[in-house]
N, C-alpha and C positions, 0 to 999 in steps of 0.2 A: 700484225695489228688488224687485218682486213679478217682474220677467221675469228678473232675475238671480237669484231663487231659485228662476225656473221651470229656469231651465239648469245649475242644478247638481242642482238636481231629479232632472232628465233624465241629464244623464252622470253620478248617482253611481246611476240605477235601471240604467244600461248599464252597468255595473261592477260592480254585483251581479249581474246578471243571468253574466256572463262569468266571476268568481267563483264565482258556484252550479253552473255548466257544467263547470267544470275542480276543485269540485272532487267531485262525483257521475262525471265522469270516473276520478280517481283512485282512489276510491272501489267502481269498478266493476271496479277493474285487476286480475287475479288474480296480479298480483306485490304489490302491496300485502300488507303485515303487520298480521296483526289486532291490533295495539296500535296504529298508523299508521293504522289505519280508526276505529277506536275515535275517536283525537284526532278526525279529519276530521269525524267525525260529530258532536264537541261543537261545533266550531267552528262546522258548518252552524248550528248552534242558538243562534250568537252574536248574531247582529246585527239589527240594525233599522233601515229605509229612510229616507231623509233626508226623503223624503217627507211623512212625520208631521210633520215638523218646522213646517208652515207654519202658522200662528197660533199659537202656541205661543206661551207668556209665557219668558223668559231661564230662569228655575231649569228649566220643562218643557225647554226647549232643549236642554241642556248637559246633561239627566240622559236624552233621545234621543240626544243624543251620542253619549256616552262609554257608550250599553250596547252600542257594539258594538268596546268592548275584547274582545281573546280570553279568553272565560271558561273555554277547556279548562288553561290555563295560571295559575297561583298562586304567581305566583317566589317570594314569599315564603313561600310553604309549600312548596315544592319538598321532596321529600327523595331523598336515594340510595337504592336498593332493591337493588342488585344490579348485577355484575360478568359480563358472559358475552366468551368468544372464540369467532375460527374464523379457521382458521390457511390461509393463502392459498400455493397451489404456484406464487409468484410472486417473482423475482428470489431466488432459493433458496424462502424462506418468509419470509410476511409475515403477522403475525396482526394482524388486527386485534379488536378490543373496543369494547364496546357497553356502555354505562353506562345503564340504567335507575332509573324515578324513580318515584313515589307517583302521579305523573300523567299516565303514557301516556308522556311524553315522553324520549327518550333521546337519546345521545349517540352518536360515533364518533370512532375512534382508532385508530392505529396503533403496534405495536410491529416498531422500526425493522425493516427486511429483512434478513436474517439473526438475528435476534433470538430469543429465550426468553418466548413469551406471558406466564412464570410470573413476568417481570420485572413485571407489570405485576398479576398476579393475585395476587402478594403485599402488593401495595396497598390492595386491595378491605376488608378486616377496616379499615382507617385512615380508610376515606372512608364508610363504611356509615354512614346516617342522616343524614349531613352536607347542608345544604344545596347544592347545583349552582353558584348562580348565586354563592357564596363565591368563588370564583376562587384567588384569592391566599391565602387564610388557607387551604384546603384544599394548597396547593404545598406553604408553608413545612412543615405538619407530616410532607409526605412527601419531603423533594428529598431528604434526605438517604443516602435507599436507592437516587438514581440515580448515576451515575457515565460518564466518557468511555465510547468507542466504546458499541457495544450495550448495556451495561448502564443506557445511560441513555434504553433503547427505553421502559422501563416506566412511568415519569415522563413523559416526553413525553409517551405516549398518553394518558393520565388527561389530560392540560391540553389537548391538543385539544380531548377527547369533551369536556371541561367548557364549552370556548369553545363547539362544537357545540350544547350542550345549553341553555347561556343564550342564545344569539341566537335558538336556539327559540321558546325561553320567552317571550323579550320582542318576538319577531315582526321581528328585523332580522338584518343579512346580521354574520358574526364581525366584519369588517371594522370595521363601526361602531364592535365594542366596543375596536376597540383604536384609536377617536381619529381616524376617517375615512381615505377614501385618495385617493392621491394621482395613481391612472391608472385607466384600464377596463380595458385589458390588461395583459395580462403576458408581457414578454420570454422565450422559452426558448430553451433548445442543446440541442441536438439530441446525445443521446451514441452515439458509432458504434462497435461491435467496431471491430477493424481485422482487414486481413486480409494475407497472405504477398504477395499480387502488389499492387504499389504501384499499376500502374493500373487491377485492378480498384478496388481503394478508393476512388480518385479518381471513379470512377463514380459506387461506394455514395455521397458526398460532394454528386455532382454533383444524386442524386436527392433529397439533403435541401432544399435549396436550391431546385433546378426545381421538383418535382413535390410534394413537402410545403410547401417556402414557408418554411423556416426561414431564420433571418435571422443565427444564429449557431451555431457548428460545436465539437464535442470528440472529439479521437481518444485512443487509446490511443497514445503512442507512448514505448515504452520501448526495454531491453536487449532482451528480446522479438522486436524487430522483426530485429536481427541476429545473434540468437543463433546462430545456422544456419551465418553466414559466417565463412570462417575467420581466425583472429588480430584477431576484433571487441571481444573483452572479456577480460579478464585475470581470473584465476581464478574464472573460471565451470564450471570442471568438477568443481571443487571441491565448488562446494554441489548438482551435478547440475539448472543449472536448465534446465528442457526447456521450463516454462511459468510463466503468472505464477501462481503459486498463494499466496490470504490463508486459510485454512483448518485448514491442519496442524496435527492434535495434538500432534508432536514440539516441543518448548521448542526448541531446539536447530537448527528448521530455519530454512532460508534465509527463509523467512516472516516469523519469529517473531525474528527477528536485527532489531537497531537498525543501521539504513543505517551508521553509520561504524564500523561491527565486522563489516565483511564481507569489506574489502580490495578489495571488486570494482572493476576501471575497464573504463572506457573509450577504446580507442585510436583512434586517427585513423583507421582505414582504419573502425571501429564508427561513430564519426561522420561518415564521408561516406556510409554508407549508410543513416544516419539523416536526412540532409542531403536525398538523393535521394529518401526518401519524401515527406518534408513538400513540396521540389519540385515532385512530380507534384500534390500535392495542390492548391497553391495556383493552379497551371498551370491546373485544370478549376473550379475554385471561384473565383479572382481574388483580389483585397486588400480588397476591400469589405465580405466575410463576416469578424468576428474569430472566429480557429480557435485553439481552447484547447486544451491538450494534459495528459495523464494517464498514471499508472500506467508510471514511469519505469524503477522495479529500486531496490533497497536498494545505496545506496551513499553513499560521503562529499562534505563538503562541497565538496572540490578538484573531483569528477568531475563536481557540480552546477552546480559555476560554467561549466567546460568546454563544457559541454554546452547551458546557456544562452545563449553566447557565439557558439556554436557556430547557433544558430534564429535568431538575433539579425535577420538580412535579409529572415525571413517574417514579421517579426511576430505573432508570439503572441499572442494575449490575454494568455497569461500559463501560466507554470509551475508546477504543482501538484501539491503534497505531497513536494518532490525531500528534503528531510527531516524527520525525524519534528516534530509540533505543536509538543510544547513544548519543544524546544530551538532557544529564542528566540535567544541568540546566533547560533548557527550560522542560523539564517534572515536576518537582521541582516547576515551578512557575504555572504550569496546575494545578498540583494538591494539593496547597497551596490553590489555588483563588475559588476553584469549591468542594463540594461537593459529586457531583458523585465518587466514584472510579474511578480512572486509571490505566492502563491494558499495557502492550505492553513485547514481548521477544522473539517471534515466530521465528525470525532470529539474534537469540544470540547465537555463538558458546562457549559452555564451561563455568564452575562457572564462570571466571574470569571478564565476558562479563556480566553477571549481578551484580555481589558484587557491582560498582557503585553505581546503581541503590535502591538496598538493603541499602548499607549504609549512602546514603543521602536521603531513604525513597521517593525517588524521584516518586514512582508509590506504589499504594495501593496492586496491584495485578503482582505479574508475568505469565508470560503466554510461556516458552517455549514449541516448538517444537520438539520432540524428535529424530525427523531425521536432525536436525539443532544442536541442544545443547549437543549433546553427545552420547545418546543410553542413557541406563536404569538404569544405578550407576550414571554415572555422571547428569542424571535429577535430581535422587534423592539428589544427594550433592547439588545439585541449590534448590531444594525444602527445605531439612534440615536448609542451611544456611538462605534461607528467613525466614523459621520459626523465625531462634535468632532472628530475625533483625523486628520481627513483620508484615511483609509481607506473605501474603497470594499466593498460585501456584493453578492458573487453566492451561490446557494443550492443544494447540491448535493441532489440527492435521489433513492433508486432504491425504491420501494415500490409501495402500490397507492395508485388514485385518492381515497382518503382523504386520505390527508396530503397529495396531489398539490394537493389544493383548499382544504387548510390550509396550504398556504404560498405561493398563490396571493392568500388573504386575507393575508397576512401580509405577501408583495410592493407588494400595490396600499397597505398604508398607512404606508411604509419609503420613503426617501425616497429615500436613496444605495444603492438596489437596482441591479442592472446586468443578470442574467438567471437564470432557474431552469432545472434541468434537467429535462430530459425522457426518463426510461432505458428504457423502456417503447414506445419508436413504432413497433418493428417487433411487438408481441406484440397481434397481430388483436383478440384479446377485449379486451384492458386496459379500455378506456374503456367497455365493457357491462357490467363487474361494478358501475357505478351506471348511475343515470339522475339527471339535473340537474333539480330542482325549479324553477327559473327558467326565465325564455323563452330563453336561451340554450345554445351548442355548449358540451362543457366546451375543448375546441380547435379553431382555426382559422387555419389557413395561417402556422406558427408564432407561436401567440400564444396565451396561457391567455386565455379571457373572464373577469373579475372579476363573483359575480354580484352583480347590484343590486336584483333583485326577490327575493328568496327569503333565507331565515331562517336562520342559525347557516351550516354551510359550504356548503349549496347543494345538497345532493345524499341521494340515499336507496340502500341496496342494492339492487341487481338478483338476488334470492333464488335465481332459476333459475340463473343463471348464474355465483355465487360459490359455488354449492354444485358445480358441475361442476371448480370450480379448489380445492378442496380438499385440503391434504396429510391422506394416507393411514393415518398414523399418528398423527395428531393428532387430540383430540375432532371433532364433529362441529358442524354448524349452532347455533352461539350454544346449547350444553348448560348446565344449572345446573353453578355451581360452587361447592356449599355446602362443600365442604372449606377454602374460603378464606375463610369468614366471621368466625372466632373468631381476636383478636387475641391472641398470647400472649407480648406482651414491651411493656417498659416503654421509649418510643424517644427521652425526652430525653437530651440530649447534654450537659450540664450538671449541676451537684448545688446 
């Protein structure tokens, strides 16, 4: 007995020792934030060596133990302090938020890409003093101010930063708290512009694949591709489309038009030169990679079946968003008539916004986005529920490494997961606006590492280098935002 407490003697003094190393390392790091040093420094002052342990009578034991729980950490006293942003010149703008607490400890969050920070800072008066590691009882009182697309950036971010904030707290990875997971890695696709000459693209294609190591592929390939050629689409001169544009203030534009109120088609001589794109592609990439395809053009259900029927020989992964979410019928009769899978969810707020979908099978694949559908429990209950219902969850996502690693934990504990995207692989800095608190890459040779040593989502900001990607017009570095404090409306929905 006494040489078996000499050996764990021994490797738990090597463990602290490595421990004390890493973290007087970070500690030393002048990216480090002085709330983040602060923690690190209560932490050092946590613990005590297994060492003492030996003679000790059982109650001496157990009260050596257990003092070297994290004493910077008091989940039950946790409380909310404060709401800050800073708004990221990344895939348009991406803000993220920072959820601080009574105890050093904070959170992270994203407000989806494209988004309104103020989606989310209008939250902050609702959750102020609230306890963190509440999860669920902190949603319910706010879901109601989120909504499809972007609107429901604000909501999400709070339930991230919250999952961030309790796996903190209680010294494990989000992962855990949403019920273990089920892989190390995580599958991604790779999303590629596309471009005018079909074999450059074939190339761009070729380098996802060869030289990054991805394992599954997404292009853009819409009207877009043949606009150019002549007698490819039926009244396209109409709505002047030159590009794909989602943005337009005008009501009234070709954007902002529901696909079967456009009249656009598609003719045969449009579909064989959308035929020859995907061609060259699969020519330089082969059948092995699944290539999923995007961002088609506003049109109706006749031109979607067409046009599915139409890729039928390369195999898709699968057709996505050919019309709008919730008109579940008309998806229903896509993916009745076509073979390819159909894909679409990316601006679905909430299970409630997919169950449709799921239970008239109406689409082979769901696809939310997790800065749209919830945060990381409620993806997971959209993924779970698709499983009953035989539906399959890939996860779209185009933001910063935030959320990137909140649905990374989300993936690894989601069962009928298939692959996350990755929008970001050409944009050099992405993955320096953090650094991974675990021993691991946040990527590798197409594959998210899931982390397993490290607390809430894995990662800290990289201060120097998110403040260089700052939009210009928006506040600055995590500024107070006392104007959002005071709550001035009464928000049940019931009498």
């Amino acid at each position: 007995m006494k040489s078996i407490l000499d050996q764990i003697i021994a490797a738990n003094k090597k463990e602290e020792a490595a421990e004390a190393a890493s973290l007087k390392a970070e500690m030393n790091n002048p990216a480090t934030t002085p709330s983040r040093r602060n923690f690190l420094k209560k932490t050092a002052l946590g613990g005590v060596s297994l060492a003492g342990l030996m003679g000790l009578g059982i109650e001496d034991t157990i009260a050596q133990a257990t003092s070297r729980v994290n004493r910077a950490s008091n989940p039950s006293e946790l409380k909310i302090t404060d709401m800050r942003v800073a708004v990221l010149q990344n895939v348009g703008r991406t803000p993220i938020i920072r959820i601080d607490t009574n105890q050093g400890i904070y959170g992270y969050g994203d407000v989806r890409d494209g988004g309104d920070e103020r989606y989310a800072l209008m939250l902050k008066s609702r959750i102020l003093g609230q306890n963190p590691c509440n999860v669920e009882q902190i949603l319910k009182s706010i879901r109601q101010f989120g909504y499809h697309g972007r609107q429901g950036g604000g909501y999400a971010a709070v339930e991230i930063a919250l999952w961030d904030l309790c796996g903190k707290a209680y010294g494990v990875p989000a992962w855990q708290l949403l019920g273990g997971r089920y892989r190390d890695k995580v599958r991604l696709y790779a999303d590629t512009p596309g471009a005018r000459n079909p074999k450059e693209f074939a190339q761009t294609m070729k380098k996802r694949t060869q030289e990054q190591g991805f394992t599954w592929l997404k292009m853009d390939l819409g009207i877009h591709v043949v606009r150019e050629q002549k007698d490819a689409l039926v009244n396209a001169g109409f709505w002047k489309i030159d590009k794909q544009v989602f943005s337009s203030p005008d009501i009234m534009a070709y954007s902002n038009t529901t696909h079967p109120f456009t009249q656009l088609q598609i003719t045969d001589k449009g579909l064989k030169g959308l035929e020859e794109y995907v061609a060259s592609v699969r020519d330089v990439v082969g059948y092995e990679i699944p290539l999923s395809s995007d961002h088609f053009g506003h049109f109706d259900v006749n031109n979607s079946i067409r046009f599915a029927r139409a890729m039928e020989k390369y195999r898709l992964a699968w057709v996505e968003d050919m019309v709008p979410w919730f008109m579940t019928d008309h998806w229903k009769t896509v993916t009745d008539a076509v073979e390819t899978p159909t894909c679409t969810g990316e601006d679905i707020y909430l299970k409630e916004g997919f169950k449709p979908l799921v239970d008239k099978h109406a689409v082979d694949i769901i696809h939310p986005d997790m800065g749209t559908s919830g945060g990381l429990l409620e993806t997971k209950k959209i993924g779970d529920y698709a499983e009953e219902g035989g539906v399959a969850m890939a996860m779209h996502f185009a933001g910063s490494p935030v959320t990137f690693m909140a649905n990374v934990h989300c993936a690894a504990a989601t069962q009928n997961f298939l692959a996350l995207e990755h929008h970001s692989v050409d944009t050099p800095w992405w993955e320096n606006l953090v650094r991974m608190t675990g021993s691991k890459k946040m990527v590798e040779k197409g594959f998210a590492n899931v982390p397993l040593d490290a607390p809430g989502l894995g990662i800290e900001l990289n201060e120097d280098e998110v403040r260089k990607h700052l939009v210009k017009d928006a506040p600055g570095y995590f500024e107070p935002t006392p104007e959002w404090n005071e709550k001035r409306s009464h928000d049940r929905l019931w009498s």
